[in-house]
C-alpha positions, -999 to +999 in steps of 0.1 A: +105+003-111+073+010-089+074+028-060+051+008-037+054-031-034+036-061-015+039-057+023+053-024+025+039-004+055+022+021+047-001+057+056-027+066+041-026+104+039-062+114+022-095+104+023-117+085+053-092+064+060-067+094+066-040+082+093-045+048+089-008+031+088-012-007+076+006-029+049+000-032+013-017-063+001-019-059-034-002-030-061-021-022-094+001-011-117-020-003-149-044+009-126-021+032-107-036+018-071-032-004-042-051-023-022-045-014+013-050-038+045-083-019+067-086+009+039-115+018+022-136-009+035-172-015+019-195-038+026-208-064+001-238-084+002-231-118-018-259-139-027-255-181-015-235-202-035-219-237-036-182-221-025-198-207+004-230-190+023-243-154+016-244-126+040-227-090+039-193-092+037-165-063+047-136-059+017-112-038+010-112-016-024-082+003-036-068+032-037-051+055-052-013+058-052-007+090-045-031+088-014+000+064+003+031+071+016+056+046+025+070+042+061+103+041+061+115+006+082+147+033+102+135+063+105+099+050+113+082+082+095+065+083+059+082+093+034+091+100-003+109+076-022+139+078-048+151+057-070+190+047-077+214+030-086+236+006-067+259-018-078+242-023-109+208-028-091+177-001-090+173+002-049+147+023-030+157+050-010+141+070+015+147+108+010+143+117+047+174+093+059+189+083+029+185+049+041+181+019+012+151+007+018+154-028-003+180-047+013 
């Protein structure tokens, strides 16, 4: 089970965008990083086409996993997550609350 999933909320802990809390918009897996909504912006320049005009264009590139940390939705900090076991179910649990975080 991964750690991080689509719209969790999120800070990002390293790099430029150090401080930054926003929500996950994508998880890469094989890759081990996310895409992260406001993070690591670059700016593209994109040549005309029939789908649409050219211009510079702000996106987002990932990042790594381990540069993340999940916000936990009670005690509003970031936090480490643990895996368990409930009911027959994996869950995700915050390690500062104990909270389940999947509900």
């Amino acid at each position: 089970m991964n750690k991080l999933k689509k719209d969790d909320e999120v800070v990002v802990i390293a790099g430029k965008n150090k401080g930054l809390k926003s929500k996950v918009l994508k998880v890469l897996p094989s890759k081990s990083k996310v895409l992260v909504d406001k993070a690591n912006t670059v700016k593209k320049h994109q040549k005309p086409s029939y789908s649409g005009a050219g211009g510079i264009i702000d996106m987002e590139k990932p990042i790594d996993i381990s540069n993340v940390m999940v916000v936990c939705k009670y005690c509003k900090k970031p936090t480490r997550i643990s895996i368990e076991e409930v009911k027959g179910k994996l869950v995700r649990k915050c390690k500062k609350c104990s909270e389940i975080i999947d509900k």
